[in-house]
Structure formats: structure tokens, C-alpha cells
N, C-alpha and C positions, 0 to 999 in steps of 0.2 A: 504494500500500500504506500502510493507518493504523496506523504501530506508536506504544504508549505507550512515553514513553519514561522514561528518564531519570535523571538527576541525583541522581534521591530516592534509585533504586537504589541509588548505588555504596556508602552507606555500612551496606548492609545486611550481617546475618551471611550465610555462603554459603549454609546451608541454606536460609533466611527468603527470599532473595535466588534460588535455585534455585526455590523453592516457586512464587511470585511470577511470575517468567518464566515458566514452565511454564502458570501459567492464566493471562497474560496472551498468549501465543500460540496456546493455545487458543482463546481468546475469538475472536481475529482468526480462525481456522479459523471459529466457531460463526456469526461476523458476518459471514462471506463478505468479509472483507477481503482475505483470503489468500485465490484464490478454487482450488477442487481443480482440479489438474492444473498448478497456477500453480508455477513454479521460481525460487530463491531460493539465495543462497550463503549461505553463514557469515559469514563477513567483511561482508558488506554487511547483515544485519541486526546484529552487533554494532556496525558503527558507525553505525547510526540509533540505538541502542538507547542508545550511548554505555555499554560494558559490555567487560569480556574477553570474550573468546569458551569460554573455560574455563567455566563457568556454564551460558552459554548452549549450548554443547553436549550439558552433560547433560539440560538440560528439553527440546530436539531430540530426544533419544536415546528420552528418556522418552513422548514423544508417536509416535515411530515405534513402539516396542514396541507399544502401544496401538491402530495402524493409523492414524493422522490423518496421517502424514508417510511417505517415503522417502526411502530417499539412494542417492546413487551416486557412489560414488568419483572423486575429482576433479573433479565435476562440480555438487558441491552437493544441495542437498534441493528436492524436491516434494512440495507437497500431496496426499496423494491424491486419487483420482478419486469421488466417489460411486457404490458401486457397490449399484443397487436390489435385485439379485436376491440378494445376500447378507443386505441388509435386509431381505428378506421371507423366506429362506428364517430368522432370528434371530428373526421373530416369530410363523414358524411353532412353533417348539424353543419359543418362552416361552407362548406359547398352549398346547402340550400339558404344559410343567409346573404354569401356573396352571390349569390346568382341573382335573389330578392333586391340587392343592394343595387347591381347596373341594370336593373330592367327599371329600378326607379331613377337611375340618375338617365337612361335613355328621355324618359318622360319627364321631369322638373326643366321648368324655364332657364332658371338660375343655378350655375353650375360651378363655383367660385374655386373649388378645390381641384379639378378635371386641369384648368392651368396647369398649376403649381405638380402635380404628376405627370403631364407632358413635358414639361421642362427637364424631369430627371428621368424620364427613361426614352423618350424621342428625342435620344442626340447619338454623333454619331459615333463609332464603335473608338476611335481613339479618346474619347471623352468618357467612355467608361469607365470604373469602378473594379478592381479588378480583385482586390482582395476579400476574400472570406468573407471576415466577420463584416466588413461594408455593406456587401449587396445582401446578407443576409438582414441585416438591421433594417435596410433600404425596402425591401421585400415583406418584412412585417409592417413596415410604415403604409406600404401600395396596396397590401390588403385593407386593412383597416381603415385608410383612407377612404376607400370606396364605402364599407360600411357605414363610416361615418354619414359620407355625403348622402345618404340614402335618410338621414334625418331624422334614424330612431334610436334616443339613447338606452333602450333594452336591449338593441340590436347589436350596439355595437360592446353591453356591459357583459354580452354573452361572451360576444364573436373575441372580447381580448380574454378572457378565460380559457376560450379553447386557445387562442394563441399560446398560452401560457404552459398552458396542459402538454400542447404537442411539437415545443420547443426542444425537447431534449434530443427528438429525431430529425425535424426540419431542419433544424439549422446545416445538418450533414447535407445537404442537398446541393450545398454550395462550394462545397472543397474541390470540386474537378473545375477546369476553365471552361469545359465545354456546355457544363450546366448552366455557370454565369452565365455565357452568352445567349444561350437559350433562354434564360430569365429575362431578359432585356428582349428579344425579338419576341417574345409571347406580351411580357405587358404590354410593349408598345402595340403590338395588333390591337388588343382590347382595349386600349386608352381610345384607339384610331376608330374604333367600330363605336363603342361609347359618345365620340365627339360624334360620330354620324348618325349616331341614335339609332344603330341597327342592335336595336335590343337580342333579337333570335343567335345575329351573329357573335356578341359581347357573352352572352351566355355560355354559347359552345365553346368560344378562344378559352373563357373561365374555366369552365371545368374541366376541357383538353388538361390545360396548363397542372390547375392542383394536383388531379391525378394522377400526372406524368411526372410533378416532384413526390406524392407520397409514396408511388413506386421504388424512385429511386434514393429517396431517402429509407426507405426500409431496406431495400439490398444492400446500401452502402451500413447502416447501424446494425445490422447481421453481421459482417461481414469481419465490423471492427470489434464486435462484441466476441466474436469466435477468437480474432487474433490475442482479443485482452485475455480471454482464459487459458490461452493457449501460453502468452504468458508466462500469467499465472501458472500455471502445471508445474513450469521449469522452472521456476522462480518463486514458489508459496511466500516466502517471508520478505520478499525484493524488497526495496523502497524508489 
């Protein structure tokens, strides 16, 4: 197990210092360090960590809320399991609100956000974004966006929960270059049909797109999930 540690911590405020652990044991879920179903005490990551356990507690607490973690009394915390079919049934639910979200922004007069997403994804291919965590950011932005401009804030208090939910696999969707560029030639068609108010055709670019990354985001988080136990095996106690 690679845990960051350290030293730097202790002299942080508890908030700042809470903040902190929280996404730095995230990450170790994201990077398959912590691999799901893997188990794990309190005591023994505060003392890698070199930290109270009071802290670190609450960012535990805060990532089981969330679903990345469990516990069980006496017994310590576990990573969760990945579980596929609730992943797909989450991008089933955001599939039928984004598709809801451009058949209303085909029909609204007023369309103020529609700009401001052709600016960032109708340029041309040397004006791109080329790193990872970029166009992954940029891509939760382009969804959501659309949600929004569609003008229901239920709709979109859902649509950023499943963001949230199914962030630990989508974001893999962005580590090849050829996904980037594909990211960018699918929104911009959809922004392009959107502006022409071809609702039928905005729908279909829509859905093409999500399901041709939840695809490939699931082969790819297989893939890396095999290599990390694989790891693991040869290396039980690595750091």
C-alpha cells in the first residue's frame, strides 16, 4: 500500500489538514493503490501516515458517505468492491437526463451558456487540451453544462451526484490521446446540432458519445484493476 505521507501534515490547520487526507486517500482508491475489497485498520494507516487518527477519521467517514469505503465495527475499513451494474444502471439515469437537457436547450429562445461551450470545444485541434486531468475536468464541466442550461435545478442536483458516483471510472477514459481527440470531435458535433436545434440529431451524437466512453472507461479500469492485483500478488507488503 502507497500512502503519502507525512510530516508536512502535522503542522497543518485541521480543516486544511482534513481537506488534504480526504483527497489524498482518494487518490490511493483512484490509483488502485488501495485496491477495492482491500481491508485496512485505522491505526495502521494513521501510523504510516504519521497523523492522529482524529482527522483521519473524518476524511474515512467522509469517503464512506460517498461509497468508496466501509466499515465494520471492530474490525476496520474496506475499500469497496466495484460494482459494474450500478455503474451502468448511473449512466443509464444520466443518459436520460442529458438527452432531456439538449432536446430543451434545442427549444429555449435564450441560450447564454451554448456560447461559452462552443468557445472550448469548436477550436481547432492545435488549440486543444491535451492532458488528462484537463479535458477530463473540461468534460465534467460540458456535461453538466448542458444540464444546467436545460433550467432544472433537480436536474442538475441529480445529474452532479451521479457525476460524483461515477468519477472513479470516467475519468480513465481520458488517459489515451486518441480518446481526447475523440472527446472534442463528439462534443463539438453536439454543441453544432444543439446550435441548429436538431434536437433528434443532438440526442443521438449524446448518447453515441456517453456510451462509447462508458465502454471504454470500463475496459480501461479492468484492465488497470487486474495489473494492480497483479501487483499486489508479487508484492503483498510493497509500498
Amino acid at each position: 500500500m502507497k500512502l503519502l505521507a507525512s510530516s508536512s501534515n502535522l503542522d497543518l490547520p485541521a480543516h486544511t489538514l482534513g481537506e488534504r487526507l480526504y483527497a489524498q486517500i482518494k487518490q490511493l482508491i483512484f490509483d488502485f493503490e488501495l485496491l477495492p475489497g482491500e481491508r485496512f485498520s485505522e491505526s495502521e494507516l494513521a501510523n504510516r501516515m504519521q497523523l492522529s487518527r482524529t482527522p483521519l477519521r473524518h476524511a474515512l467517514q467522509r469517503l464512506q458517505r460517498e461509497g468508496y469505503l466501509r466499515v465494520f465495527p471492530k474490525s476496520g475499513w474496506q475499500v469497496a468492491e466495484l460494482d459494474f451494474v450500478a455503474f451502468d444502471q448511473l449512466y443509464a439515469l444520466r443518459l436520460l437526463l442529458e438527452t432531456h437537457a439538449v432536446t430543451r436547450l434545442c427549444e429555449l429562445e435564450a441560450r447564454p451558456g451554448l456560447a461559452e461551450l462552443a468557445e472550448t470545444w469548436l477550436v481547432p485541434p492545435a488549440e486543444r487540451h491535451t492532458a488528462c486531468l484537463a479535458v477530463d475536468r473540461l468534460d465534467e464541466v460540458f456535461h453538466s453544462a448542458l444540464v444546467q442550461a436545460a433550467g432544472n435545478p433537480e436536474m442538475l442536483r441529480v445529474h452532479d451526484d451521479i457525476t460524483e458516483r461515477i468519477r472513479l471510472i470516467r475519468r480513465l477514459d481520458f488517459v489515451k490521446p486518441a480518446r481526447i481527440e475523440a472527446t472534442y470531435e463528439e462534443h463539438a458535433a453536439i454543441v453544432r446540432a444543439i446550435t441548429l436545434r436538431r434536437a433528434d440529431e443532438a440526442q443521438r451524437l449524446l448518447r453515441a458519445h456517453v456510451q462509447h466512453s462508458q465502454l471504454e472507461a470500463r475496459h480501461i479500469t479492468q484492465d488497470l484493476l487486474w495489473q494492480a492485483r497483479e501487483r499486489f500478488a508479487r508484492n503483498p507488503g510493497g509500498v
